[in-house]
Each structure stands twice: as structure tokens, then as C-alpha cells.
N, CA, C and O atoms as a Tinker XYZ file with bonds, in Angstrom:
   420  protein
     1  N      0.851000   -1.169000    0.000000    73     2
     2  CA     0.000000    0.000000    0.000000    64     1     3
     3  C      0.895000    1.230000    0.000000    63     2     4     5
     4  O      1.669000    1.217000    0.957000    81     3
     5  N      1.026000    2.379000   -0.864000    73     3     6
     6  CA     1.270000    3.497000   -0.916000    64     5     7
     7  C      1.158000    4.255000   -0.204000    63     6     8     9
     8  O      0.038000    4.574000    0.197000    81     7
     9  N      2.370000    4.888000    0.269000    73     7    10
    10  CA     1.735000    6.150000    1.307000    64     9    11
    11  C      0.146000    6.981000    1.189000    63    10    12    13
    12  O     -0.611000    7.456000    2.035000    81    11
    13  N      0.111000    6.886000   -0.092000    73    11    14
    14  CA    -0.900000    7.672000   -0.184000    64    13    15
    15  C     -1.895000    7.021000    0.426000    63    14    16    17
    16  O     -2.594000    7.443000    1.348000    81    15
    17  N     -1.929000    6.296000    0.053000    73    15    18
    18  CA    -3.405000    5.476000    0.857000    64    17    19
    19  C     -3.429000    4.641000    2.482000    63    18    20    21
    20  O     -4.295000    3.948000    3.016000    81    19
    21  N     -2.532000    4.931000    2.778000    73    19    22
    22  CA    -1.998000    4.168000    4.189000    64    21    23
    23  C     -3.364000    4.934000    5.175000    63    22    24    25
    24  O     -3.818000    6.078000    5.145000    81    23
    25  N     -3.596000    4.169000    5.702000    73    23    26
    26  CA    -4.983000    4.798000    6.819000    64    25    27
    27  C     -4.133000    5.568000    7.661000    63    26    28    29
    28  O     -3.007000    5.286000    8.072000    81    27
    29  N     -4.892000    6.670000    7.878000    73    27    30
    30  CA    -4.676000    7.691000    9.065000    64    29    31
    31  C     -3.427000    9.054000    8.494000    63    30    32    33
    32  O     -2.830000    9.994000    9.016000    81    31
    33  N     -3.529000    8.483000    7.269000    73    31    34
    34  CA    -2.292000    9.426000    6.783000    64    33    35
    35  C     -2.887000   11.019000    7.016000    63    34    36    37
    36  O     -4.075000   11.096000    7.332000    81    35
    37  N     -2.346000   11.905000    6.916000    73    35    38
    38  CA    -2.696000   13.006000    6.796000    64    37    39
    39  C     -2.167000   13.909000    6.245000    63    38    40    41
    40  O     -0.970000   14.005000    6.517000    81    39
    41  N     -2.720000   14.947000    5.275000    73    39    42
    42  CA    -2.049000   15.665000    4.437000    64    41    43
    43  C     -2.321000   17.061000    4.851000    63    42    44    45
    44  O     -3.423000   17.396000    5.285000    81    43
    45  N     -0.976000   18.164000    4.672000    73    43    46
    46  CA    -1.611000   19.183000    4.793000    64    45    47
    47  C     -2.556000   19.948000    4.770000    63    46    48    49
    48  O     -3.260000   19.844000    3.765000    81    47
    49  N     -2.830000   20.635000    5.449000    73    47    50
    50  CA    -4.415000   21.637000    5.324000    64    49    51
    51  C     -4.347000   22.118000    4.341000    63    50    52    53
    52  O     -5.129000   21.614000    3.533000    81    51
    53  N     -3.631000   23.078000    3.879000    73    51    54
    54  CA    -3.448000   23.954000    2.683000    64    53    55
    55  C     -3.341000   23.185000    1.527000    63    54    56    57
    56  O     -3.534000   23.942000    0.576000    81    55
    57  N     -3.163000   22.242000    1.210000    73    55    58
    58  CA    -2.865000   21.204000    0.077000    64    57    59
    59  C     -4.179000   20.156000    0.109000    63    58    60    61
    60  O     -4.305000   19.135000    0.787000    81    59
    61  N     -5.146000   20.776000   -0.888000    73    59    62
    62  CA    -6.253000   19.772000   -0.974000    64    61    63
    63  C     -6.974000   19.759000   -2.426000    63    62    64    65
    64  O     -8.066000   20.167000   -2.820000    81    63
    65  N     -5.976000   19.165000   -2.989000    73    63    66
    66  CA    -6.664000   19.415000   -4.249000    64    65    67
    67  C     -7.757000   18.605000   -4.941000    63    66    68    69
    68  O     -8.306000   18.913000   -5.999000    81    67
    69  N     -7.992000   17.545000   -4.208000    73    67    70
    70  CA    -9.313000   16.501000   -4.652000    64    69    71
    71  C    -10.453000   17.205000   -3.820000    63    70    72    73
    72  O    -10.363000   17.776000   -2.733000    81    71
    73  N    -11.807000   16.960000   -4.819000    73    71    74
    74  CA   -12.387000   16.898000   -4.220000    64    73    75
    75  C    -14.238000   16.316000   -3.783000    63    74    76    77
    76  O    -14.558000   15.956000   -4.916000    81    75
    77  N    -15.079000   16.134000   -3.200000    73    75    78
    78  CA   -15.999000   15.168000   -2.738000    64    77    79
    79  C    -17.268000   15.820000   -3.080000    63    78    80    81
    80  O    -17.389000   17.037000   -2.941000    81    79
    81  N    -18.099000   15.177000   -3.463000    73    79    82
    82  CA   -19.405000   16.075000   -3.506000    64    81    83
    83  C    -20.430000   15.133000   -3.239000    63    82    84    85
    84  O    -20.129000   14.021000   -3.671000    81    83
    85  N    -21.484000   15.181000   -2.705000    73    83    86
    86  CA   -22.857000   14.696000   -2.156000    64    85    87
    87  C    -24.533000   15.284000   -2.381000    63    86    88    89
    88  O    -25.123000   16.292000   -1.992000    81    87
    89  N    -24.813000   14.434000   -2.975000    73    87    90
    90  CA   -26.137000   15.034000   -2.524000    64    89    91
    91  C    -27.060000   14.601000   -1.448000    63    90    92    93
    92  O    -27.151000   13.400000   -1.195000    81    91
    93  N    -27.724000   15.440000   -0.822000    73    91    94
    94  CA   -28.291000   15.434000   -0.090000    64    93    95
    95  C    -29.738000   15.629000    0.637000    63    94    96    97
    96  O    -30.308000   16.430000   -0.103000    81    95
    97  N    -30.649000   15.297000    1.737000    73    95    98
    98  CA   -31.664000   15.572000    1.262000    64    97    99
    99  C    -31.623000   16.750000    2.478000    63    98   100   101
   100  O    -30.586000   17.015000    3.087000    81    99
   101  N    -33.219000   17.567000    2.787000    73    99   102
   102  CA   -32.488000   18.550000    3.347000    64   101   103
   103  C    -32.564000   18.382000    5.138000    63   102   104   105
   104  O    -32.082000   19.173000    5.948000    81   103
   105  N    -33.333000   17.084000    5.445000    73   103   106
   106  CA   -33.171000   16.407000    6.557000    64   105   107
   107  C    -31.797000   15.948000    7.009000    63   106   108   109
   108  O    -31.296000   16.149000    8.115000    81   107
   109  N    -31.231000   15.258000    5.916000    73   107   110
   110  CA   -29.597000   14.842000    6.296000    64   109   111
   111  C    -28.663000   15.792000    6.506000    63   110   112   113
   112  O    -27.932000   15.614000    7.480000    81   111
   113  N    -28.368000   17.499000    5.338000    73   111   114
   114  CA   -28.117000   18.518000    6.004000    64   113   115
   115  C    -28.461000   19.015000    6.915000    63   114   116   117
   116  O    -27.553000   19.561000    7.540000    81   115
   117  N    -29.430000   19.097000    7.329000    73   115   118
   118  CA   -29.392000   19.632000    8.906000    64   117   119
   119  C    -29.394000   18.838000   10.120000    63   118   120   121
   120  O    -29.664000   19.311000   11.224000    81   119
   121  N    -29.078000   17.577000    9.898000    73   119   122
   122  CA   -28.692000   16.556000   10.805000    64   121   123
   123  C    -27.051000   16.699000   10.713000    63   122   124   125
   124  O    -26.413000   16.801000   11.761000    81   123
   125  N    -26.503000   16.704000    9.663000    73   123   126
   126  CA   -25.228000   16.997000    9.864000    64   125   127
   127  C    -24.635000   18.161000   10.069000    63   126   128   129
   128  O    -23.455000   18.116000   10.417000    81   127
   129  N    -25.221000   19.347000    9.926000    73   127   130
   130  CA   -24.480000   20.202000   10.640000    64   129   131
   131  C    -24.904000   20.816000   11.527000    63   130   132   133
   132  O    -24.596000   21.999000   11.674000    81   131
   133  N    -26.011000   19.950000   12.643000    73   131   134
   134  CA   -26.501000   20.135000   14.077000    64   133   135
   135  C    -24.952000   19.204000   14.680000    63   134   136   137
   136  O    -24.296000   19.632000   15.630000    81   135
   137  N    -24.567000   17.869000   13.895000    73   135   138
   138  CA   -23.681000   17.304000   14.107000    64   137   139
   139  C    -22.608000   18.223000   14.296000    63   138   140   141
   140  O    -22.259000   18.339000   15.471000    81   139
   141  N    -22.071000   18.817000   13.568000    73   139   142
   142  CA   -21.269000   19.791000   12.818000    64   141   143
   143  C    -20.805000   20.676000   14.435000    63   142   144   145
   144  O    -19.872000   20.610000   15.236000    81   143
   145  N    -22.074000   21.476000   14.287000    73   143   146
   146  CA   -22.107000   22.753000   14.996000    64   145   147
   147  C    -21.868000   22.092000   16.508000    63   146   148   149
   148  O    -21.531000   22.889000   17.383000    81   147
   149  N    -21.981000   21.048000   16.781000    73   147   150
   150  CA   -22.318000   20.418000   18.333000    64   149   151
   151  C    -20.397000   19.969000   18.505000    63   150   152   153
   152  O    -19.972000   19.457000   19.540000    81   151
   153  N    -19.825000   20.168000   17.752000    73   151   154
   154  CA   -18.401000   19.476000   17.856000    64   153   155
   155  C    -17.788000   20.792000   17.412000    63   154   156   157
   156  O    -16.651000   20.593000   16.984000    81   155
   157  N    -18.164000   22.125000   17.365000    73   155   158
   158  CA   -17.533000   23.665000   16.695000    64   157   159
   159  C    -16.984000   23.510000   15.229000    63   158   160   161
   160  O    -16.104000   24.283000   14.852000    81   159
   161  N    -17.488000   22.506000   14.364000    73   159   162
   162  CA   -16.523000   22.309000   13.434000    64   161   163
   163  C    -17.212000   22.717000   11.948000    63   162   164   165
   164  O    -18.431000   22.864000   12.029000    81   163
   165  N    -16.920000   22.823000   11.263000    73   163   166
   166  CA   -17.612000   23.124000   10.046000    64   165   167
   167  C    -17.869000   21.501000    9.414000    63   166   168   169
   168  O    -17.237000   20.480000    9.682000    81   167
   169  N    -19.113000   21.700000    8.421000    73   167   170
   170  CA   -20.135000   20.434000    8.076000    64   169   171
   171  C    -18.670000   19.558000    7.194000    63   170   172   173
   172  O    -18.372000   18.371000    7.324000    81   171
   173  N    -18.000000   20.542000    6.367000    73   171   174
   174  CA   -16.994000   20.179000    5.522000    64   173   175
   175  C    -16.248000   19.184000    6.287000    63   174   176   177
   176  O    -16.181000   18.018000    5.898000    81   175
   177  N    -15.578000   19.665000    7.558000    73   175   178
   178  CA   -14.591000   19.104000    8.040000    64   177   179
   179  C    -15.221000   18.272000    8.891000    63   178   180   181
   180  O    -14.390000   17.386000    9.086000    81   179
   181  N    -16.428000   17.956000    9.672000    73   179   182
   182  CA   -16.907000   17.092000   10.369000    64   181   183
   183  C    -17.058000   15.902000    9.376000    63   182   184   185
   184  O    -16.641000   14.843000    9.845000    81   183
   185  N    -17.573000   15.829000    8.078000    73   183   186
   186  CA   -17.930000   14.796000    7.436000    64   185   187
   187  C    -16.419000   14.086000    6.719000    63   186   188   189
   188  O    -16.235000   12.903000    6.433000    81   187
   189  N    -15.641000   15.028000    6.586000    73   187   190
   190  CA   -14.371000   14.669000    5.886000    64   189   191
   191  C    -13.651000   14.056000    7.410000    63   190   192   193
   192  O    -12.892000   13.116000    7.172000    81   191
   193  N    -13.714000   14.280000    8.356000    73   191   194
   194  CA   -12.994000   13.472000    9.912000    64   193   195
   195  C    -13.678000   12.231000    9.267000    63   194   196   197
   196  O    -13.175000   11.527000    8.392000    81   195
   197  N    -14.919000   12.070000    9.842000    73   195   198
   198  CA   -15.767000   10.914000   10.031000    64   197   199
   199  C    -15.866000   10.173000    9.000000    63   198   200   201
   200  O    -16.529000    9.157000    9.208000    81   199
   201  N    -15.434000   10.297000    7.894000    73   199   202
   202  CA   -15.721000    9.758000    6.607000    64   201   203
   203  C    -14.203000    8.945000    6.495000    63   202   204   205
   204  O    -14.073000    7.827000    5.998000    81   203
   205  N    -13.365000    9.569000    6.932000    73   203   206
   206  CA   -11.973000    8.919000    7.009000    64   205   207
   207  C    -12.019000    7.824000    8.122000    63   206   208   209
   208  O    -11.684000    6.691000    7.776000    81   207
   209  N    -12.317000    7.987000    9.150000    73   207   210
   210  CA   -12.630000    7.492000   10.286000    64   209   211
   211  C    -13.024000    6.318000   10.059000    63   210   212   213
   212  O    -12.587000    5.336000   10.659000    81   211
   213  N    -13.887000    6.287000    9.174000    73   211   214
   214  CA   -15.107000    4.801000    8.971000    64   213   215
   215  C    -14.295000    3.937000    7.636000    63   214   216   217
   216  O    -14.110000    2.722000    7.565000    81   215
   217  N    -13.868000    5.071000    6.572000    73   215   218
   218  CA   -12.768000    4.369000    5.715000    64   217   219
   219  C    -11.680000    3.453000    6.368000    63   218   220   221
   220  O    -11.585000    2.256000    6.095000    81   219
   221  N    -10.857000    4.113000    7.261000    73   219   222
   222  CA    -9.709000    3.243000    8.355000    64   221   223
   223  C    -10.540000    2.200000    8.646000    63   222   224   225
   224  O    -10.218000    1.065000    8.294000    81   223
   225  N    -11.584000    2.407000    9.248000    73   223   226
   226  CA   -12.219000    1.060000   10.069000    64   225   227
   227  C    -12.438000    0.100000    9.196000    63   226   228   229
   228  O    -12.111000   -1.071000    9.391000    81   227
   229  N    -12.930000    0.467000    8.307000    73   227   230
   230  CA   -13.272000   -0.632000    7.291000    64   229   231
   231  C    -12.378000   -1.508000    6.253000    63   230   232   233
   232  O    -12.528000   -2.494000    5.532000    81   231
   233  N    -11.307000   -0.526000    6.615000    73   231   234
   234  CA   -10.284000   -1.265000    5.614000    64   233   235
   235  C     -9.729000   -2.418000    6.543000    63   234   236   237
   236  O     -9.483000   -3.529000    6.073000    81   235
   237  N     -9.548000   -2.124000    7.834000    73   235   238
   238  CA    -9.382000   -2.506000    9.023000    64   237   239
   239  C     -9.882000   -4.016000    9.205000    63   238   240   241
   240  O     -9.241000   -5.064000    9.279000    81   239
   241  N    -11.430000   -3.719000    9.256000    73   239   242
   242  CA   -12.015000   -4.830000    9.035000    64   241   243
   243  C    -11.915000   -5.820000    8.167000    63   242   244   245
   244  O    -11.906000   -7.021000    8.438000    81   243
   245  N    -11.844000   -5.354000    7.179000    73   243   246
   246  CA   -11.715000   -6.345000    5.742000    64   245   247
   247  C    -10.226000   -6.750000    5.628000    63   246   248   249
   248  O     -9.887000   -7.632000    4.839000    81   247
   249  N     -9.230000   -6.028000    6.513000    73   247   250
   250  CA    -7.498000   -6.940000    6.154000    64   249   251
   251  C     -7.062000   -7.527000    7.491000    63   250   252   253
   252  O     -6.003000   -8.153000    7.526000    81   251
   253  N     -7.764000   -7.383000    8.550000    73   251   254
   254  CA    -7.265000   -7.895000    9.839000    64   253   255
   255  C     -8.106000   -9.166000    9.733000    63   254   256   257
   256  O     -9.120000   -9.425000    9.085000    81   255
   257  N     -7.199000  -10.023000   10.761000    73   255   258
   258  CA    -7.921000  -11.490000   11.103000    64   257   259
   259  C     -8.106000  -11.102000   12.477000    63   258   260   261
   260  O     -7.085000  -10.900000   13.133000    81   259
   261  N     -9.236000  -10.962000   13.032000    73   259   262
   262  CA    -8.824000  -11.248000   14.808000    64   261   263
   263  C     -9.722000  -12.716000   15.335000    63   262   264   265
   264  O    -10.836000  -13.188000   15.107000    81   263
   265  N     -8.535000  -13.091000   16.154000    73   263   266
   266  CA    -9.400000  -14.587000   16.494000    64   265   267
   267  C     -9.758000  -14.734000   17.921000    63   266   268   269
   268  O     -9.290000  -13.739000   18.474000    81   267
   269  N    -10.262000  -15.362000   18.657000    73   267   270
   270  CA   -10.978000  -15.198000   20.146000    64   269   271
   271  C     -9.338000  -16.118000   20.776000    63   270   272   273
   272  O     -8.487000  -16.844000   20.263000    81   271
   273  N     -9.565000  -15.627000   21.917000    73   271   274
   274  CA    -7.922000  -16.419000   23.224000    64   273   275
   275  C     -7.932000  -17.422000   22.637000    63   274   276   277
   276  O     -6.878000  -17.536000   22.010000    81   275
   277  N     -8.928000  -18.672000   22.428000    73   275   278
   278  CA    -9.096000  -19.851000   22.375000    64   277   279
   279  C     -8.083000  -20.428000   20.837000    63   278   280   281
   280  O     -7.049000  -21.078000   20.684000    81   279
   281  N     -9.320000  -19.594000   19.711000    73   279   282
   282  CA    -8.468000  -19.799000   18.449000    64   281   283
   283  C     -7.234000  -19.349000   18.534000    63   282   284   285
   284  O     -6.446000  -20.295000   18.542000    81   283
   285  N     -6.621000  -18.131000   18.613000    73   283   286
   286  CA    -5.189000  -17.674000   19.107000    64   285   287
   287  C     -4.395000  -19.144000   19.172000    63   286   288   289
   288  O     -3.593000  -19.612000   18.364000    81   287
   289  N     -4.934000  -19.743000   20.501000    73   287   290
   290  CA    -3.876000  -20.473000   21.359000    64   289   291
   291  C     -3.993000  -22.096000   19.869000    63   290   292   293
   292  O     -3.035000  -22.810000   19.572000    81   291
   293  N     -4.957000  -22.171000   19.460000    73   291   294
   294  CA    -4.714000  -23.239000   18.897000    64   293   295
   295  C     -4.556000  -23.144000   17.341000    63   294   296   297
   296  O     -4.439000  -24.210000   16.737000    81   295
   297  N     -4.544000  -22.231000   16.790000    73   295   298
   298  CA    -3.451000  -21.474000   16.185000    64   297   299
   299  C     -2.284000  -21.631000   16.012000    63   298   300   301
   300  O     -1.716000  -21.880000   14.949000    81   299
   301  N     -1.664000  -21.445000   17.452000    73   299   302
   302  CA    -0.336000  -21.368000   18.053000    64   301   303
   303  C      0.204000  -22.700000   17.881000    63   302   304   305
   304  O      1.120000  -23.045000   17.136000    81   303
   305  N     -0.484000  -23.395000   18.667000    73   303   306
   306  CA    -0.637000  -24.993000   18.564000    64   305   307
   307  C     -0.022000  -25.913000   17.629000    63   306   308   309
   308  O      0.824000  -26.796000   17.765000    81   307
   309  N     -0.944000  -25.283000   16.242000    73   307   310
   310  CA    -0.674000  -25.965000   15.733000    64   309   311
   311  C     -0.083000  -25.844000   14.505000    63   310   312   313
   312  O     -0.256000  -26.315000   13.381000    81   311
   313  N      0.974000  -24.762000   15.262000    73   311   314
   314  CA     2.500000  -23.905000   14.102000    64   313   315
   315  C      3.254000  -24.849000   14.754000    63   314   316   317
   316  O      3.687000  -25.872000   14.223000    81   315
   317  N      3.462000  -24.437000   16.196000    73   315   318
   318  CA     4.275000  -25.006000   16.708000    64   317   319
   319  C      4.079000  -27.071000   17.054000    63   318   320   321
   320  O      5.036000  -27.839000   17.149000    81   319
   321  N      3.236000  -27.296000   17.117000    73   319   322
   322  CA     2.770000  -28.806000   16.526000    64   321   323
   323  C      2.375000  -29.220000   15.705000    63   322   324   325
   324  O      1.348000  -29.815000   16.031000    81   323
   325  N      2.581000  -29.303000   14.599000    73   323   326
   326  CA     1.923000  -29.592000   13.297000    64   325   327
   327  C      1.380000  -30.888000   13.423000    63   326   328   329
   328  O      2.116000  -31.594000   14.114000    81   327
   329  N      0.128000  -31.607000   12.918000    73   327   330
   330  CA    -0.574000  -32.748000   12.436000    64   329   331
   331  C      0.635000  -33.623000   11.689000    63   330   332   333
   332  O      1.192000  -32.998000   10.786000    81   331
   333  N      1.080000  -34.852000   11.907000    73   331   334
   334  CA     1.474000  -35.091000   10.874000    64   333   335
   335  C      0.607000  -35.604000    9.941000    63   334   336   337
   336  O     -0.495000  -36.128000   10.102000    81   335
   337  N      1.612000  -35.265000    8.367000    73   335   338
   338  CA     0.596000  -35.425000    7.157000    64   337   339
   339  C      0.998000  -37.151000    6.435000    63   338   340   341
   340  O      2.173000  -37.517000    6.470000    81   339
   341  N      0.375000  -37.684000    6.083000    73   339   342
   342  CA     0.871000  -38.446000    4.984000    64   341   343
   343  C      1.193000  -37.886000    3.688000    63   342   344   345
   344  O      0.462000  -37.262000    2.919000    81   343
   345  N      2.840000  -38.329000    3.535000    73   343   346
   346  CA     3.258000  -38.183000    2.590000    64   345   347
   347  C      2.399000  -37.604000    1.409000    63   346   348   349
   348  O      2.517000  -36.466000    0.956000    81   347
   349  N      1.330000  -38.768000    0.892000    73   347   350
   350  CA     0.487000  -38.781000   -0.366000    64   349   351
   351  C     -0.537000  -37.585000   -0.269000    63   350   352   353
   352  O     -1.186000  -37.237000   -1.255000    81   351
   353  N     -0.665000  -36.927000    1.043000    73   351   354
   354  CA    -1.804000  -36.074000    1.205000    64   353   355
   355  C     -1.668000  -34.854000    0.415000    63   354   356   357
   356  O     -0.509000  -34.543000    0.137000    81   355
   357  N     -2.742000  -33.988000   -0.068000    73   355   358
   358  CA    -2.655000  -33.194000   -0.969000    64   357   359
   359  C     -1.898000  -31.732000   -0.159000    63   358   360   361
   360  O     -1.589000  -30.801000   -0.903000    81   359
   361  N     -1.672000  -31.617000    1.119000    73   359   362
   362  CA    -1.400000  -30.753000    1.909000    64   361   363
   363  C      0.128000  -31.375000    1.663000    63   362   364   365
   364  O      0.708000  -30.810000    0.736000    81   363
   365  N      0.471000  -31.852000    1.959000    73   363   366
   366  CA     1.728000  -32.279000    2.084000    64   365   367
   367  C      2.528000  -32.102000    0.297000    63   366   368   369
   368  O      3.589000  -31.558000   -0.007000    81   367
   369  N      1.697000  -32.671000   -0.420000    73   367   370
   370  CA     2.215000  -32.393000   -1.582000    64   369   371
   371  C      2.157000  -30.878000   -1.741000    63   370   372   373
   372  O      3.183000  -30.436000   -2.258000    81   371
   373  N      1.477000  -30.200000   -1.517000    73   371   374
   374  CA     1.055000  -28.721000   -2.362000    64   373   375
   375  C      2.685000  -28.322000   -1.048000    63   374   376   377
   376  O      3.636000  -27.667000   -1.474000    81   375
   377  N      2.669000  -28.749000    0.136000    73   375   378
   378  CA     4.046000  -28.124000    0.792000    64   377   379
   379  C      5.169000  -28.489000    0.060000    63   378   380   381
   380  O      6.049000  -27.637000   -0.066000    81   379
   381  N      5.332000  -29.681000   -0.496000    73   379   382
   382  CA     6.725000  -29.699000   -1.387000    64   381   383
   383  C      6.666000  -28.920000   -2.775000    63   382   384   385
   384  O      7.693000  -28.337000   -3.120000    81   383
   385  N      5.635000  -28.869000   -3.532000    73   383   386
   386  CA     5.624000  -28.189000   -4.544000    64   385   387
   387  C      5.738000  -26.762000   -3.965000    63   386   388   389
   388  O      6.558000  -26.181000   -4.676000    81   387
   389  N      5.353000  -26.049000   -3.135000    73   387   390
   390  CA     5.900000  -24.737000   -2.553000    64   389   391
   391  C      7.380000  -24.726000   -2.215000    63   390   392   393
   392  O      8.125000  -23.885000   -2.718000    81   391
   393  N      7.836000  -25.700000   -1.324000    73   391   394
   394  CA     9.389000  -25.638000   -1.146000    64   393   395
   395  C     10.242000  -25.497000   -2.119000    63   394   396   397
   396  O     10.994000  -24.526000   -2.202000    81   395
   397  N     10.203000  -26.534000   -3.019000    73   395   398
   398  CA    10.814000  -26.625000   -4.414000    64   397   399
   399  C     10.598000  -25.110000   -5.376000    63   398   400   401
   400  O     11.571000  -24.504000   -5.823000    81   399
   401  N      9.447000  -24.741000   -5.547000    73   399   402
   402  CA    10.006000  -23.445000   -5.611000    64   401   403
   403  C     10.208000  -22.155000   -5.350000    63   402   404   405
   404  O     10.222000  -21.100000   -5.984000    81   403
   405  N     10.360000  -22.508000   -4.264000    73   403   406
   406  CA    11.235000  -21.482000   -3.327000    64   405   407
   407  C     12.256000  -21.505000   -3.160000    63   406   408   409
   408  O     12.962000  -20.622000   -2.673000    81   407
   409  N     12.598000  -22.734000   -3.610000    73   407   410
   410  CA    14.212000  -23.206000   -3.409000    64   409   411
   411  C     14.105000  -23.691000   -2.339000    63   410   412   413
   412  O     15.073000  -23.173000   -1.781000    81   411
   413  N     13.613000  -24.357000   -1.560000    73   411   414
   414  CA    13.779000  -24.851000   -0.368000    64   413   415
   415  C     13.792000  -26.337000   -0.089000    63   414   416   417
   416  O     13.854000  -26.615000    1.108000    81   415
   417  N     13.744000  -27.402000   -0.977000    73   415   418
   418  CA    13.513000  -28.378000   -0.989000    64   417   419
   419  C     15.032000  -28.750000   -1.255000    63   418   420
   420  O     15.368000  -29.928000   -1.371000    81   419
């Protein structure tokens, strides 16, 4: 991922040359900048925070694995203990065809 797109990045204030447009209805404007006005901020910059905000999260969501203590530990388990495989098993084969080229075989 490119700096540019790295979550949480932030670019100068003065340097904004893209830019976003919405339509709206006129219930959602004045829900957002009751939002707006309740945080001192202008509608622009409240929706451009929060809009980044939910972008991070979501990217977040969609590239992180998180697993509960339990999975974690057996997880762990079973890096550090592996099943053994039979030879003929398709797991075992698809691991030598990976080694080999990787050079590792």
C-alpha cells in the first residue's frame, strides 16, 4: 500500500486538491451540521474526519484477522505442533511443490 493510501495518513491543510461532492436531502443537512455545529466544526470538516474514520475502520475490518484467546492459542498450537501429514496427502504435496520453488527443498 502506498503512502498515499496508508490509513490515518494526513495531508496538509493547505494542500487539498481533490475533491468530494454529495447530494443530499435537506433532513440529512441539517442533521449533519446540528452534528457539525455540536463538535464547533464546520459540516466540511466534520464529514471529511468521520468519513476517514469509517474508511480506516473498514479497511481494518476487511485486512485484519482477529481470532478469540481460544483460536489464538490453537493457532499457536498448531505452528508449533503440526498434524502429521501423509506423505500422499494433498497438503503435504502442495508443501513440497511450494518448497521446491522457493528453493527450499
Amino acid at each position: 500500500m502506498s503512502d498515499k493510501h496508508k490509513p490515518g495518513r494526513t495531508e496538509d491543510k493547505r494542500s487539498k486538491p481533490e475533491r468530494l461532492e454529495a447530494r443530499l436531502t435537506r433532513e440529512q443537512k441539517e442533521l449533519l451540521q446540528w452534528a457539525a455545529d455540536l463538535e464547533g466544526r464546520t459540516v466540511t470538516d466534520f464529514v471529511v474526519s468521520h468519513a476517514q474514520e469509517a474508511a480506516v475502520k473498514t479497511i481494518e475490518e476487511h485486512t485484519l484477522i482477529k481470532l478469540s484467546r481460544e483460536d489464538s492459542i490453537a493457532f499457536i498450537d498448531s505452528l508449533i505442533n503440526p498434524p502429521a501429514l501423509q506423505p500422499d496427502a494433498p497438503l503435504a504435496r502442495a508443501i513440497s511443490r511450494y518448497k521446491e520453488s522457493m528453493g527450499l527443498a
